[in-house]
C-alpha positions as CSV (number, residue, x, y, z in Angstrom):
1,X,100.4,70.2,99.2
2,X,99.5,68.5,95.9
3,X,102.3,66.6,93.9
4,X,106.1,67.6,94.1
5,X,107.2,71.1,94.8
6,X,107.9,73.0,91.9
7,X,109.6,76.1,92.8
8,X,109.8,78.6,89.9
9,X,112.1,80.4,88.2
10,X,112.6,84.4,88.0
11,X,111.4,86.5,85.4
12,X,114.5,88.0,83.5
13,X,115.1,92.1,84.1
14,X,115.2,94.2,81.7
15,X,119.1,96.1,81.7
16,X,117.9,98.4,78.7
17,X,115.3,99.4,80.7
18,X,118.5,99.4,83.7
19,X,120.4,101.6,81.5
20,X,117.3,103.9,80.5
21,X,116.9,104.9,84.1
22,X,120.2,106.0,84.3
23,X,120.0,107.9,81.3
24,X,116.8,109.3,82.9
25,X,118.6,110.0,86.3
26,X,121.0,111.7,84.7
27,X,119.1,114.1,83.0
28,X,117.2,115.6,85.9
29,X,117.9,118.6,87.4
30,X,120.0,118.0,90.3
31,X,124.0,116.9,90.6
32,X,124.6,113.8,89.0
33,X,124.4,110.7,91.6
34,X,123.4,113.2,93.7
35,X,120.5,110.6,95.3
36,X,123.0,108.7,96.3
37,X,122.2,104.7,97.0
38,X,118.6,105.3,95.9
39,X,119.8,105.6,91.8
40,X,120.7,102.2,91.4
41,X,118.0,100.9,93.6
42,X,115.4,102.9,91.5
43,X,117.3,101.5,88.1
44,X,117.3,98.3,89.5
45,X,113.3,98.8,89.7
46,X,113.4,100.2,86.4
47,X,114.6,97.0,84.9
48,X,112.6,94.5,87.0
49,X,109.4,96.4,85.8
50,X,110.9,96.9,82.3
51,X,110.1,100.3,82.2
52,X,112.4,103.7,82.5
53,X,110.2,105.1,85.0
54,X,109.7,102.1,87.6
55,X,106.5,102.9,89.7
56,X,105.1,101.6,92.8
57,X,101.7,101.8,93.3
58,X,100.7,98.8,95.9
59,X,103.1,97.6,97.9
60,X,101.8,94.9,100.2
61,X,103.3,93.7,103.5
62,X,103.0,89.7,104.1
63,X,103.6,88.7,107.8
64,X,104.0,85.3,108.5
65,X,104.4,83.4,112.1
66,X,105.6,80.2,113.7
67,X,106.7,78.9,116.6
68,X,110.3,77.2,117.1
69,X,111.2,73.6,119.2
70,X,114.2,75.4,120.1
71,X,113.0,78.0,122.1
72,X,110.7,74.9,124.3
73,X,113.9,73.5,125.7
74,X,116.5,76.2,126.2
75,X,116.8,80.2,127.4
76,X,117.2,81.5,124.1
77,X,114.7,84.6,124.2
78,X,113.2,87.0,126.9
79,X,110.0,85.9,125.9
80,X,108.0,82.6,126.1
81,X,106.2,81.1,123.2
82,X,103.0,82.1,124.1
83,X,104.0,85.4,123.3
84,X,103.9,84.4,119.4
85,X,100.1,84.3,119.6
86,X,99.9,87.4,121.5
87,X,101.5,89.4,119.4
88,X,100.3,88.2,116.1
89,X,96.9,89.3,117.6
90,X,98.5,92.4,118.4
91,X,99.8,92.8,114.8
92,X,96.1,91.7,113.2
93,X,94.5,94.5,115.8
94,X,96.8,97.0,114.0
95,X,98.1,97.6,117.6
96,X,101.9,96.7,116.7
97,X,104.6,98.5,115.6
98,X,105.1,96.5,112.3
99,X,101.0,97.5,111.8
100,X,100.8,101.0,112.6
101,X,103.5,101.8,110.8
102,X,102.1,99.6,107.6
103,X,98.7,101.7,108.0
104,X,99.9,105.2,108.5
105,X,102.4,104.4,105.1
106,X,99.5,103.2,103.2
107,X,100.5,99.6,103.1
108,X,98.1,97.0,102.9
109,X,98.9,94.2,105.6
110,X,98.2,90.4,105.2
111,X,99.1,88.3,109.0
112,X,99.5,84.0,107.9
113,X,99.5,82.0,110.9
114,X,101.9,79.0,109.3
115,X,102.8,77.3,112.6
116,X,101.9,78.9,115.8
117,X,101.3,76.7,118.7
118,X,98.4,78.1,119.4
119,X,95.5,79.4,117.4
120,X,95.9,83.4,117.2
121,X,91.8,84.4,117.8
122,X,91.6,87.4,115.4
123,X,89.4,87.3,112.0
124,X,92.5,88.8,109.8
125,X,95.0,86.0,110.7
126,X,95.2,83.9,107.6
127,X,95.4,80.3,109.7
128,X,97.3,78.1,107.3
129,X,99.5,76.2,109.7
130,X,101.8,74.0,108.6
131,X,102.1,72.8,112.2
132,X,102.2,73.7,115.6
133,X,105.9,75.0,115.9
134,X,109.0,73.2,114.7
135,X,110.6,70.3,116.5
136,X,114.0,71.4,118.3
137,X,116.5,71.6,115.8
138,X,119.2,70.5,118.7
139,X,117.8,67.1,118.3
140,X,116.9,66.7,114.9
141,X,115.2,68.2,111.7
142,X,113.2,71.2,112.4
143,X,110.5,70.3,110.0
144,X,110.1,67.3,107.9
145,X,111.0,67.3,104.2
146,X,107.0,67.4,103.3
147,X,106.8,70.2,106.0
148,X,109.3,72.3,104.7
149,X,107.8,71.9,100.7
150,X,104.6,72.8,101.9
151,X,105.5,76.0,103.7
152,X,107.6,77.0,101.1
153,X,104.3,76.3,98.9
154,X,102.1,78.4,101.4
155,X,104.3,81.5,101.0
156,X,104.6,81.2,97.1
157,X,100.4,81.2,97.2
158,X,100.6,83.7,99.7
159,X,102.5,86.2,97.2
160,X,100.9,84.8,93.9
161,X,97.6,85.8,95.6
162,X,98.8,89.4,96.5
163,X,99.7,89.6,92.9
164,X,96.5,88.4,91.1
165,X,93.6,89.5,93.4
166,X,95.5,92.9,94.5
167,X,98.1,93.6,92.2
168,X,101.1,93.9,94.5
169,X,103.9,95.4,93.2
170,X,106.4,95.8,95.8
171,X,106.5,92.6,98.2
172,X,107.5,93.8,102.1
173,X,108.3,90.8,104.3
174,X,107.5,90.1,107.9
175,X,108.2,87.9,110.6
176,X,107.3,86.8,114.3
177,X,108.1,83.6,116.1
178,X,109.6,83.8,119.2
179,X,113.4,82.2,118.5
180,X,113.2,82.7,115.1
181,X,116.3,84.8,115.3
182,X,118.5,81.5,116.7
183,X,117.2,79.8,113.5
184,X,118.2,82.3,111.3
185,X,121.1,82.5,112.5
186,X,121.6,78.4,112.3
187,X,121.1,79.2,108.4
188,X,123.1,81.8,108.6
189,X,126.3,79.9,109.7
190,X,125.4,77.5,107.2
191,X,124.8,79.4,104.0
192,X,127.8,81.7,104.8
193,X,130.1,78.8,105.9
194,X,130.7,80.4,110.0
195,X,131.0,79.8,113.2
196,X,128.2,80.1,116.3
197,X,130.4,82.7,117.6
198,X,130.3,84.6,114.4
199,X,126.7,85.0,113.6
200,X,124.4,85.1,116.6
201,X,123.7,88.3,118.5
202,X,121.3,89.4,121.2
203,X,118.3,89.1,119.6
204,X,115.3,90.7,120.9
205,X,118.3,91.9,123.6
206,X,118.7,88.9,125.7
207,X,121.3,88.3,128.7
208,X,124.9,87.0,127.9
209,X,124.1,83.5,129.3
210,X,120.8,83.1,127.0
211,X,123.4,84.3,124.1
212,X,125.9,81.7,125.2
213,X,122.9,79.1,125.0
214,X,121.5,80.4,121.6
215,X,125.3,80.0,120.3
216,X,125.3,76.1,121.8
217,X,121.5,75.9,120.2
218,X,123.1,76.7,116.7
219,X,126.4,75.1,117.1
220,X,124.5,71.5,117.9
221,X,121.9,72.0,114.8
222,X,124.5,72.6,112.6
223,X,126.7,69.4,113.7
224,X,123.4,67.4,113.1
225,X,123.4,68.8,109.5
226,X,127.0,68.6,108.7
227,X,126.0,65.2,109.1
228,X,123.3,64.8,107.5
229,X,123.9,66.8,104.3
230,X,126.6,64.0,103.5
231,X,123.5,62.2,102.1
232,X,123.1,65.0,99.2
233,X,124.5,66.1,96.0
234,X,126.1,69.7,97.0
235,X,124.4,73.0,95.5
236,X,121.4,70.6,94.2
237,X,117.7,71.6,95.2
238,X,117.4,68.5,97.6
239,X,120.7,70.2,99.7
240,X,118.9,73.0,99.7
241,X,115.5,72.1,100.7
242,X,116.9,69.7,103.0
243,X,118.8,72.0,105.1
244,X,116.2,74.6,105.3
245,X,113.8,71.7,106.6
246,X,116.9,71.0,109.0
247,X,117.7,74.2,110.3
248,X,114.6,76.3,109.3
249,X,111.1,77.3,110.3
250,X,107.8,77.2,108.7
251,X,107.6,81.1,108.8
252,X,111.8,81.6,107.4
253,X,110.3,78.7,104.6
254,X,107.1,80.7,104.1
255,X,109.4,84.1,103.3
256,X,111.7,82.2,101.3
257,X,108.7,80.9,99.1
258,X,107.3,84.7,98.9
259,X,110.6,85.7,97.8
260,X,110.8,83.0,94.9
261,X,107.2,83.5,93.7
262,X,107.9,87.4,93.9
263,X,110.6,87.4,91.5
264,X,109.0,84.8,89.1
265,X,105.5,87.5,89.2
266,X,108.3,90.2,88.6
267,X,107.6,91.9,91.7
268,X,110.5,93.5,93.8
269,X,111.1,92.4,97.3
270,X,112.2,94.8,100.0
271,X,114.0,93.2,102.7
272,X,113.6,93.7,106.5
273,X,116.8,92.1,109.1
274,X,118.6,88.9,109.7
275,X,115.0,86.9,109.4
276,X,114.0,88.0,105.7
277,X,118.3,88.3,104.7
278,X,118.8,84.9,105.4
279,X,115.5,83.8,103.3
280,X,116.4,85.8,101.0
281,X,120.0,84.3,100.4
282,X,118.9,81.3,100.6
283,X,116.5,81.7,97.4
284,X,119.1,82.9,95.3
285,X,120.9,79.5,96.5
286,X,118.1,78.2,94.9
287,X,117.8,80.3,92.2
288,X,120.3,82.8,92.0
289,X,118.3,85.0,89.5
290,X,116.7,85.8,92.5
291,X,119.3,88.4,93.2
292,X,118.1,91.2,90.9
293,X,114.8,91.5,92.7
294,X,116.0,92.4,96.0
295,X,116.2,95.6,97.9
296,X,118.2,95.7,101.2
297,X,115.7,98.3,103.6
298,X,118.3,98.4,106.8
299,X,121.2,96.5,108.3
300,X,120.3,94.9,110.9
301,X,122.6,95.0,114.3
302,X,122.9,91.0,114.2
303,X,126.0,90.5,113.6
304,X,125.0,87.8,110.9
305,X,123.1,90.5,108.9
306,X,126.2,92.5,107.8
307,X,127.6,89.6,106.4
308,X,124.2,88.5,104.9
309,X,124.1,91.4,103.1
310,X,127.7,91.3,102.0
311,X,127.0,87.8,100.4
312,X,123.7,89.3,98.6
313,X,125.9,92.1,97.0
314,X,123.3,94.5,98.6
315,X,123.9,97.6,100.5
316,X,120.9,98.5,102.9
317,X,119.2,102.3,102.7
318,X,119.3,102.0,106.2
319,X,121.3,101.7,109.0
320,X,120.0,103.0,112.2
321,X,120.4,100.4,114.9
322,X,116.6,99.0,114.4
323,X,116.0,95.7,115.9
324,X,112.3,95.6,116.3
325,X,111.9,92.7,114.1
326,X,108.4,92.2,112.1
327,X,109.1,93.9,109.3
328,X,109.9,97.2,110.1
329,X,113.2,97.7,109.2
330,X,111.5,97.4,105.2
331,X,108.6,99.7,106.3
332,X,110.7,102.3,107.1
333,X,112.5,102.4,103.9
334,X,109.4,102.8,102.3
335,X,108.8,105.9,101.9
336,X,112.4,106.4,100.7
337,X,111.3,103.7,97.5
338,X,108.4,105.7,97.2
339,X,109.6,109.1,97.1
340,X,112.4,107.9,94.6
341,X,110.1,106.4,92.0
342,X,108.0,110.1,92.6
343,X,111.4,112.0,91.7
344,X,111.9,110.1,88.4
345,X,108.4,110.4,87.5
346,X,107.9,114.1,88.2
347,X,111.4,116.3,88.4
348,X,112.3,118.1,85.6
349,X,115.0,117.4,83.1
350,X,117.5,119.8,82.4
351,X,116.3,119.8,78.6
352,X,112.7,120.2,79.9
353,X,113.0,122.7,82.1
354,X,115.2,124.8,80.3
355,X,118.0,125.1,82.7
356,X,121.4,124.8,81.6
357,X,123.0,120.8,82.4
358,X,126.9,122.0,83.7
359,X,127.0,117.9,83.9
360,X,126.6,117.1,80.1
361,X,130.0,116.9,78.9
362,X,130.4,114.3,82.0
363,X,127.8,111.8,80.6
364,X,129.9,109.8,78.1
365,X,128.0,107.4,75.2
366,X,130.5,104.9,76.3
367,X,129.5,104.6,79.8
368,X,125.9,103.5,78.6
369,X,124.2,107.4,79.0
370,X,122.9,109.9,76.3
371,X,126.0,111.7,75.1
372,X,124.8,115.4,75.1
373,X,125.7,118.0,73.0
374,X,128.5,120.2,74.7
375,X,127.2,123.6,73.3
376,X,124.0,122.8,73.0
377,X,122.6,121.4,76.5
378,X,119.3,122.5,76.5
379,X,118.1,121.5,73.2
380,X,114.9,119.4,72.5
381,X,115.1,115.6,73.8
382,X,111.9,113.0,73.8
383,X,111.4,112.1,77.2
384,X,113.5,109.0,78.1
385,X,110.1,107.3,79.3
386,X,108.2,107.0,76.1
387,X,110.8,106.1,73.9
388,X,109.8,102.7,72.2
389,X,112.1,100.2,70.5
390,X,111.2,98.8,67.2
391,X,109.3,96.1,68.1
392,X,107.3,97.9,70.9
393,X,106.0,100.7,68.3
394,X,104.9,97.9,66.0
395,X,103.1,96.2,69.2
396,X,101.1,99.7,69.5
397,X,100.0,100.2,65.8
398,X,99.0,96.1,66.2
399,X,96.9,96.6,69.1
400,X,95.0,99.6,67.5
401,X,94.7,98.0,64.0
402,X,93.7,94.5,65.5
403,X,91.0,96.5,67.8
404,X,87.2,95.1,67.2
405,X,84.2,95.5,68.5
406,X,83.5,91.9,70.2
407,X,79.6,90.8,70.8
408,X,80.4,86.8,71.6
409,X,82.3,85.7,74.5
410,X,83.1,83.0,76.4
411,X,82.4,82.0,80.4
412,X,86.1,82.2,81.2
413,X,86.8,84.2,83.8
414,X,89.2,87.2,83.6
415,X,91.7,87.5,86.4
416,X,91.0,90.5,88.6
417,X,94.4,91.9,88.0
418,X,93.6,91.8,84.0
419,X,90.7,93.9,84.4
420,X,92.7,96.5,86.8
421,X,95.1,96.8,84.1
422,X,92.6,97.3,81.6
423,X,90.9,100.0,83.8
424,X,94.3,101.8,84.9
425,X,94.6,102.1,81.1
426,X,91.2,103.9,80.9
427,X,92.6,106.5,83.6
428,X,96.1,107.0,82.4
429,X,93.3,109.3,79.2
430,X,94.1,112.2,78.4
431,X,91.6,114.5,79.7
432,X,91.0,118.1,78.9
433,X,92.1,120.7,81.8
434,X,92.9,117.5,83.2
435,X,89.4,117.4,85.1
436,X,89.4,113.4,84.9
437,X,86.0,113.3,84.1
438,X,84.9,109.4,84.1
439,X,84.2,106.7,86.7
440,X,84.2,103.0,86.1
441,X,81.7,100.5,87.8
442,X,82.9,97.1,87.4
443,X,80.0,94.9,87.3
444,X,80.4,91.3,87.8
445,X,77.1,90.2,89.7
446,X,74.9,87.7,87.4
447,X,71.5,89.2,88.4
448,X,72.5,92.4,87.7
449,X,74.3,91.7,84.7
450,X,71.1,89.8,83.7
451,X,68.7,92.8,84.3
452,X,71.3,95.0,82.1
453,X,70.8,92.8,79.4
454,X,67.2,92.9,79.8
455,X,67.1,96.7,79.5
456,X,69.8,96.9,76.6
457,X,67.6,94.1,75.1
458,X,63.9,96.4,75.3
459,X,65.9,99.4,73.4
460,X,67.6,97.4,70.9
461,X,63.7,96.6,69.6
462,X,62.5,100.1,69.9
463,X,65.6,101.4,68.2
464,X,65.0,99.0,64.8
465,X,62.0,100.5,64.0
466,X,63.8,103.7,63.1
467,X,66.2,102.0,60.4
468,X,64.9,101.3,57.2
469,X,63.2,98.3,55.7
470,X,66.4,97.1,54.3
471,X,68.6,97.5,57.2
472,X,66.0,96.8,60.1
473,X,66.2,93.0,59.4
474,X,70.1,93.3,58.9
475,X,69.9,94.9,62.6
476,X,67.6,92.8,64.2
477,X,69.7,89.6,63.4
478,X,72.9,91.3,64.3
479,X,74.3,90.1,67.9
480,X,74.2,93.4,69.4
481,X,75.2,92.8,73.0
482,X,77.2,90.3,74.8
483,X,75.8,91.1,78.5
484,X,74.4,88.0,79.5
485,X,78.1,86.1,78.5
486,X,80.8,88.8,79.1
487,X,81.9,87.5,82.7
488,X,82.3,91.3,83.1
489,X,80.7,94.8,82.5
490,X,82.1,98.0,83.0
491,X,79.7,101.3,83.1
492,X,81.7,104.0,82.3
493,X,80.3,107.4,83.5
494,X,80.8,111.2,82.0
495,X,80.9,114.1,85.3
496,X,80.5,117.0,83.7
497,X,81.2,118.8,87.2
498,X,84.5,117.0,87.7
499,X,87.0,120.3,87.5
500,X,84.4,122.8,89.0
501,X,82.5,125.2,86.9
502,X,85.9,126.8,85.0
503,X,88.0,124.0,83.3
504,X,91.5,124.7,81.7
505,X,90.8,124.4,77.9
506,X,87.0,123.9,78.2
507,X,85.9,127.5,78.3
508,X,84.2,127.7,74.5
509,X,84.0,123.9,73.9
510,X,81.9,122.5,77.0
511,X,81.6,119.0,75.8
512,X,85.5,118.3,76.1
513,X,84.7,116.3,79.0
514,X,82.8,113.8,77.0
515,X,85.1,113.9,74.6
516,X,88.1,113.1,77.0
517,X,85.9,109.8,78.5
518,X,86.2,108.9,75.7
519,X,89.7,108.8,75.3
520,X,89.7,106.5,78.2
521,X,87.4,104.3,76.6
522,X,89.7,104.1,74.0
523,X,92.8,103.6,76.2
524,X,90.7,100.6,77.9
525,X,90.0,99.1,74.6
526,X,93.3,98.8,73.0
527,X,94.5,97.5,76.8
528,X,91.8,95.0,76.4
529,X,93.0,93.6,73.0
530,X,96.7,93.7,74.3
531,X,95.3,91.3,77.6
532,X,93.6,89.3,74.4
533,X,90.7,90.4,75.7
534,X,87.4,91.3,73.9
535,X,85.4,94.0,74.6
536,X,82.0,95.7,73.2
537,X,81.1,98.7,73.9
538,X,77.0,98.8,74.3
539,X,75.1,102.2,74.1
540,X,71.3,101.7,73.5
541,X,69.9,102.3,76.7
542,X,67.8,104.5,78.0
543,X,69.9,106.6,80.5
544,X,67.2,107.5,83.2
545,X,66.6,103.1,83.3
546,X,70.6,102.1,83.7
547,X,71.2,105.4,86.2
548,X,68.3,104.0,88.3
549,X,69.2,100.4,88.2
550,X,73.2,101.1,89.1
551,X,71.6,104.1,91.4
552,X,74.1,106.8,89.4
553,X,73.4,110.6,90.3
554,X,71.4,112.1,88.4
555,X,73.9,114.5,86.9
556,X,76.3,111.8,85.7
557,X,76.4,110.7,82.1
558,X,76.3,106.7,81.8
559,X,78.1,106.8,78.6
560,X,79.1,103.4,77.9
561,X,78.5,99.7,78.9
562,X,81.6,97.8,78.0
563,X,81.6,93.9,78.0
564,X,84.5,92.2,78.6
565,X,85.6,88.3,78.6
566,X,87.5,85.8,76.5
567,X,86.5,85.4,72.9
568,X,86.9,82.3,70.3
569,X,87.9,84.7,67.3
570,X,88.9,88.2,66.9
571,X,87.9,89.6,63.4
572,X,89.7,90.3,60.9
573,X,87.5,93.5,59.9
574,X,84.8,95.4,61.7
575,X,81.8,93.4,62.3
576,X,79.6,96.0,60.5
577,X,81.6,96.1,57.3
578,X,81.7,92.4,57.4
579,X,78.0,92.0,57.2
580,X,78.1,94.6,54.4
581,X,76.4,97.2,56.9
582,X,79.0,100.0,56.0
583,X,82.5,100.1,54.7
584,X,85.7,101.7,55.8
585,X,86.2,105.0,54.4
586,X,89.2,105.8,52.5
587,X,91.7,107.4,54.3
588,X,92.3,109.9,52.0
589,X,89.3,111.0,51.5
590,X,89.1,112.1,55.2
591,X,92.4,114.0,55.0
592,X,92.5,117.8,54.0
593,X,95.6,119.6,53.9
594,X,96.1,123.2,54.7
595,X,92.5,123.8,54.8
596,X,89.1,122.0,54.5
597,X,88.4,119.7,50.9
598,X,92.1,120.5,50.2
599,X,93.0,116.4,49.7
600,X,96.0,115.4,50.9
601,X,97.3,112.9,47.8
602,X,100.5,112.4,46.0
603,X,104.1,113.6,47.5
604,X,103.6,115.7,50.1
605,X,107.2,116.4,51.8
């Protein structure tokens, strides 16, 4: 780890966006609160993304491992430490519980060896030990204070990296390290102020003698602390890190970094058990922001969880007895996230749908929902989703009057997760019959990029013989493409097939699906100028030469190259009208009313 630890701080929610999602839930067509626990958990989403609509599109599942000293001196676990290396090959074979499950949900899984005794031998373990197990915690500090920072630190990259290269958007937590659980419950009886006897529990389900020696286990470690802890300013961040190097692991640290890093990226984190609870309470310890971004999955049957959860404020969608450990308490509530955020997004309201809302006259203004009218309860309503504040609508008509065609760009690379964004915004276009007709190839490779350029270069001199003698020299000094700087290019494509041979809307206008790509072209160029992000769109190419160099079917339309990278200036005008090439025309002389070269000028109410 390089320098001092900085842990960061949470990114503030959004309540309007809280109290939009209510307003939203309200509205549907069922019994109001009728989804029981899930409403506020999906509001709670709602104003962590900002958005009355939350949505969760890639969740990722981070698994982290470590041995314990503990469990080298004492009977605290069926299972010897060996087993930790075993089974986090199991887990990277997909052979696990925790992994079969994350593969048949669609979860993407990421396995970080941070302190196993032994190397795990499997090509998907992320080996970034921090050591080989803790030292026993009976006889001292767990891990060292420099330890501790830099598993914390390995957990935050661990998360940050989900976020930028994959664009996580639900964190899912995971653990294995066999006595983890007598750790736990060390911090446990710590941050909740109890007894031995009050927060350890059988574990993976072990005898009442190995109980009685996990409760002597925790009972010494936290004497040692009590002690130790004299030494440091209470509720400071040196108490805090010091007792989770005291009483911790490098795996519990690694989670507890996730968690922090999560909520500063604005990503929800759903909880599994006692092992990801007690991480969890310890980061709002540390930064009790923290708090908003958590989702309880299940309730453990450690008797420390209940009371965990009790201190977060958080009331699990689970509670079936699960005790499997790894994660999968939080993969099994899953689907339950997912299918919520599907139920805002897609059920009708009662206004939509025309059905009559017997629950209007319940929803008071007061209580922070739309107050209905009480003979009227089906009349016309704008979608609680798209409604934009002041300063929100102004940010759209900013983005699409600040919108320019960009030829010169600079070597700065563009985060991956800018260039998703951009591209998500090209698919969320509105497409005719809704036959989606485009594709995107997102070309980063220099060689390629550099024979692109070479083709877009050979057309741009054929095409300035056609212009005039007093615009061909205008032309030929104009920067026309930015291919060989643009870190990136994306080839849009036009399928004409995409929808089958009878399209909804298409029937006596055939070329609405090149009209609709380029909708998303348009979409992806007002995202790009939101990111701050210039982007030109290229078109002289021949298309036979770019569909045999990108090897694109022969009956898909390469419509557009689009560059895309960091620029020193944005314009304030169109290039073109700039160099005196051609001028805006005046609005009102593009504007009939009620029928063609009818102007629309003067009052018109």
């Amino acid at each position: 780890m390089d320098g001092p630890l900085q842990l960061p701080d949470p990114r503030p929610v959004d309540p309007k966006a809280y109290a939009r999602a209510q307003d939203r839930l309200n509205q549907l067509t069922k019994p109001v609160g009728s989804l029981g626990l899930l409403e506020p958990i999906l509001c709670d989403l709602a104003a962590i993304q900002g958005r009355a609509i939350p949505s969760v599109r890639r969740p990722r599942f981070l698994l982290f491992a470590a041995d314990h000293g503990v469990a080298s001196n004492r009977s605290i676990s069926r299972y010897g430490q060996h087993v930790t290396e075993e089974m986090v090959v199991n887990i990277a074979m997909g052979t696990s519980v925790s992994s079969v499950m994350a593969r048949n949900m669609g979860v993407a899984l990421d396995v970080y060896d941070v302190g196993v005794l032994r190397k795990p031998r499997h090509p998907r373990v992320h080996v970034e030990k921090v050591g080989l197990g803790t030292a026993d915690f009976t006889c001292g500090p767990a891990m060292t204070k420099e330890q501790c920072g830099q598993a914390l630190a390995n957990g935050m990259k661990a998360a940050l990296r989900a976020v930028e290269e994959h664009g996580m958007d639900l964190l899912i937590l995971g653990e294995m390290g066999i006595g983890n659980t007598t750790a736990a419950s060390a911090l446990a009886a710590w941050l909740l102020d109890l007894g031995a006897q009050e927060v350890v529990g059988p574990g993976t389900g072990i005898a009442d003698e190995a109980v009685a020696s996990k409760r002597d286990a925790v009972e010494r470690a936290c004497a040692l602390w009590q002690s130790a802890s004299q030494a440091y300013e209470p509720d400071s961040d040196a108490y805090w890190l010091a007792g989770m190097a005291q009483l911790g692991g490098f795996e519990l640290a690694a989670m507890a970094g996730a968690i922090l890093q999560a909520s500063a990226s604005g990503v929800a984190v759903l909880l599994d058990g006692l092992l990801a609870g007690v991480c969890a309470l310890w980061a709002t310890r540390m930064r009790p922001q923290t708090s908003a971004y958590l989702i309880a999955g299940h309730r453990s049957p450690e008797p420390a969880h209940g009371r965990i959860l009790s201190a977060l404020g958080k009331t699990p969608l689970l509670d079936m007895g699960l005790r499997v450990g790894e994660g999968t308490g939080a993969m099994m509530a899953w689907p339950l996230i997912k299918a919520g955020c599907e139920i805002m997004a897609e059920t009708a309201t009662f206004a939509d749908a025309r059905v009559s809302n017997p629950f209007a006259a319940d929803l008071s203004s007061d209580e922070g929902h739309l107050a209905l009218n009480d003979t009227d309860t089906r009349r016309e309503m704008p979608p609680v989703a798209v409604d934009f504040d002041d300063a929100e609508r102004k940010a759209v008509y900013k983005a699409i009057a600040a919108r320019r065609d960009v030829r010169v760009f600079l070597p700065d690379p563009v985060p991956v997760t800018v260039v998703r964004r951009i591209l998500e915004a090209g698919h969320q276009g509105p497409s005719v019959g809704y036959m989606q007709p485009w594709n995107f190839i997102a070309i980063r490779d220099k060689q390629l990029l550099a024979e692109l350029a070479e083709l877009v270069e050979r057309e741009r001199v054929r095409a300035g013989e056609k212009f005039p003698d007093e615009q061909r020299d205008y032309y030929l000094r104009l920067k026309v493409e930015g291919l060989r700087e643009a870190p990136w290019t994306i080839c849009v494509t036009n399928d004409p097939t995409r929808g089958g041979p009878v399209v909804l809307g298409r029937n006596t206008i055939p070329e609405t699906d090149l009209m609709s790509t380029a909708c998303a072209i348009e979409n992806m160029w007002l995202a790009a100028r939101a990111e701050g992000i210039g982007m030109g769109w290229v078109s002289m190419y021949e298309k036979e030469d770019l569909r045999t160099l990108l090897g694109i079917p022969e009956h898909i339309d390469p419509v557009a190259l689009l560059s895309l990278g960091y620029t020193p200036h944005f314009a304030d005008e169109p290039i073109l009208q700039r160099v005196g090439w051609r001028n805006r025309i005046d609005i009102d002389d593009i504007v009939f009313f009620n029928g063609w070269a009818k102007p629309w000028k003067g009052d018109i109410r």
